[in-house]
C-alpha positions as CSV (number, residue, x, y, z in Angstrom):
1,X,-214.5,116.8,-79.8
2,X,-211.3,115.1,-80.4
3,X,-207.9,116.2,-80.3
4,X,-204.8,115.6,-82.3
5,X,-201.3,115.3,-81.8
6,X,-200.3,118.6,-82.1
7,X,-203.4,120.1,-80.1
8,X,-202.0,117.6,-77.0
9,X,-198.7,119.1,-78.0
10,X,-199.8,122.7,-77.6
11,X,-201.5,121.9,-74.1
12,X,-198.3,119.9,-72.7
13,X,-196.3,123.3,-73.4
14,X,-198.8,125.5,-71.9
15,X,-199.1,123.8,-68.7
16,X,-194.8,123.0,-68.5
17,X,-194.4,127.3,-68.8
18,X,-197.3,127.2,-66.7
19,X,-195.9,125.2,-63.5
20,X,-192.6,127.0,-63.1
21,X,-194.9,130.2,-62.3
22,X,-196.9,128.5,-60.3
23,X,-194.0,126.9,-58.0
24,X,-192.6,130.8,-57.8
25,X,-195.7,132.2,-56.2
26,X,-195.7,128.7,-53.5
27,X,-192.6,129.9,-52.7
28,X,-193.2,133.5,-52.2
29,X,-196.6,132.8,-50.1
30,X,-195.3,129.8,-47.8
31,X,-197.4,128.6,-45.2
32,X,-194.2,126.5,-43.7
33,X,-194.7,127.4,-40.1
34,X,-191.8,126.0,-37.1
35,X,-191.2,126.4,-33.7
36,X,-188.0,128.5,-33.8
37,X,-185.4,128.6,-30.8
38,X,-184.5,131.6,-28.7
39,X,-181.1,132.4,-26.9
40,X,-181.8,135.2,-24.7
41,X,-184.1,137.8,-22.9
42,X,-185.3,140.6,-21.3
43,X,-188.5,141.7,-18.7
44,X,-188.2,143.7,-16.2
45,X,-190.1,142.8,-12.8
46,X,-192.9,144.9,-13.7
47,X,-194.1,144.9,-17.1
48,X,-196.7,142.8,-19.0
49,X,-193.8,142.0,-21.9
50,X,-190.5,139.6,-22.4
51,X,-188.2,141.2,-25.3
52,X,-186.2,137.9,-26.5
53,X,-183.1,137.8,-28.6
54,X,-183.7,135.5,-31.8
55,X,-181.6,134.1,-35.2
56,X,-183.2,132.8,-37.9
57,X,-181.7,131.8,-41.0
58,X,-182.3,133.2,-44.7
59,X,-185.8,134.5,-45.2
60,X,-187.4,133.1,-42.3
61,X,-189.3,135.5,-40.2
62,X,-191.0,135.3,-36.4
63,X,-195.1,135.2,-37.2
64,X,-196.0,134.7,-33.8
65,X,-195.9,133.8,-30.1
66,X,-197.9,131.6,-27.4
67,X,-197.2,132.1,-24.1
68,X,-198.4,129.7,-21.1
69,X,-197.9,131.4,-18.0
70,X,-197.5,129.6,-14.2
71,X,-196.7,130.8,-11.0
72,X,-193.0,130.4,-11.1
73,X,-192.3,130.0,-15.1
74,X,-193.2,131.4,-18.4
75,X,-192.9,129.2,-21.2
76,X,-192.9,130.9,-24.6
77,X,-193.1,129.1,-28.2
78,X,-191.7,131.1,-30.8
79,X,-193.0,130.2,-34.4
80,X,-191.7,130.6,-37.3
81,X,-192.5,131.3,-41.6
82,X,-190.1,129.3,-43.4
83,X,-189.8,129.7,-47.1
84,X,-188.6,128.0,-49.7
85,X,-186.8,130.1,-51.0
86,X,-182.5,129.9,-51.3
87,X,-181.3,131.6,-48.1
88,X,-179.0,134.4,-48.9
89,X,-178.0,135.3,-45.2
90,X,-176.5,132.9,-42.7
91,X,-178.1,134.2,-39.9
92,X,-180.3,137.2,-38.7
93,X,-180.1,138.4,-35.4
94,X,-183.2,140.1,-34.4
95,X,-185.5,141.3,-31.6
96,X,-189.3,140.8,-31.0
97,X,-191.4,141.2,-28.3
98,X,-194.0,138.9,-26.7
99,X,-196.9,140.4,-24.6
100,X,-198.0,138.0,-21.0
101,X,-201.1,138.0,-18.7
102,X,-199.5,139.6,-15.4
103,X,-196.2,140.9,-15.0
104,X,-192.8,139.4,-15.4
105,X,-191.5,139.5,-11.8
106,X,-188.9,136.9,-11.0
107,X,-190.4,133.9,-13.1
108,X,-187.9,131.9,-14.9
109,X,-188.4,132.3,-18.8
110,X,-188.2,128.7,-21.2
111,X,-188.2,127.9,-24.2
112,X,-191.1,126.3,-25.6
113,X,-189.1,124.9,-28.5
114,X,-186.2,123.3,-26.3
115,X,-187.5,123.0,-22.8
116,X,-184.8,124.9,-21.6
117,X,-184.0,128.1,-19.8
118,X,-181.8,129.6,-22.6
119,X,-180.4,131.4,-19.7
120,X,-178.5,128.3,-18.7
121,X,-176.7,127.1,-21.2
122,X,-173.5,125.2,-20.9
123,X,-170.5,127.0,-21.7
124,X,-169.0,126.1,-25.0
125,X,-172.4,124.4,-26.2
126,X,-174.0,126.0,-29.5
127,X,-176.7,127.6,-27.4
128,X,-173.8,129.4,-25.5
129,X,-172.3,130.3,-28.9
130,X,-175.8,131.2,-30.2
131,X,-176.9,133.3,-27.3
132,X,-172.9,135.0,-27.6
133,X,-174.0,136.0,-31.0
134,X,-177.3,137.6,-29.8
135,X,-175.5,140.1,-27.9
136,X,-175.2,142.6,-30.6
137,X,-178.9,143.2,-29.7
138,X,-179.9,146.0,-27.0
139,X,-183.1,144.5,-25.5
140,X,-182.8,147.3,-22.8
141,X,-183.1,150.4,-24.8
142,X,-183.5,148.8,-28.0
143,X,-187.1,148.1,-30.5
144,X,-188.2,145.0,-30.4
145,X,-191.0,143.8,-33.3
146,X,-194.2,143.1,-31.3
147,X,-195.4,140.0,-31.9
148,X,-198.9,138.4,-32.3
149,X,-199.0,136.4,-28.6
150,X,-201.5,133.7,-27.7
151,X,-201.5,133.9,-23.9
């Protein structure tokens, strides 16, 4: 079988319209995954759950949560699906909630992506300006999208 110039010429156009639709559908089924930072939350003393307070940027979305539990803390990791797709929102504030072991009680909460107690930020910081922007979200009475949680 051979092939001739214009045969090679057919096949290098079918696979340049082919690639385009190919790098579309990466882009619409990313498997980009990232710890993502949280600013504030909410548990009561008594329930199993922490509702946190989160921004992400364009059309990323919160896929899950692992949670590693101690006697005095409770260090949560937030990831989440990037795409590569153009952002078309500057931020989202949104909700979710993460399930734990044994109830909240007084345990400090941290960040698994920072380290930090997002409660103490510094004032005038960006997490203080971040967790300020948060605050359009009721995590007392409000829904909170539960999350997938590895405890």
């Amino acid at each position: 079988m051979t092939f001739s110039i214009k045969s090679a010429g057919v096949v290098a156009a079918s696979v340049a319209l082919l690639l385009p639709t190919v790098s579309a559908w990466a882009r619409l089924n990313p498997r980009n995954e990232a710890r993502q930072e949280w600013y504030r939350s909410y548990a009561p003393s008594t329930v199993r759950w922490v509702k946190i307070a989160v921004i992400t940027e364009g059309s990323d979305r919160i896929k899950r949560a692992a949670v590693k539990e101690t006697g005095n803390r409770i260090r949560i990791t937030l990831v989440r699906m990037s795409s590569d797709l153009p952002d078309t929102l500057d931020g989202t504030v949104s909700c979710v909630e993460v399930r734990l072991k044994s109830p909240a009680g007084s345990r400090r909460r941290i960040d698994g992506s920072t380290g930090r107690a997002p409660d103490r930020a510094k004032p005038g910081s960006a997490d203080a300006r971040n967790r300020a922007d948060t605050e359009s979200v009721d995590l007392k009475k409000g829904y909170c999208q539960p999350l997938r949680t590895k405890l």
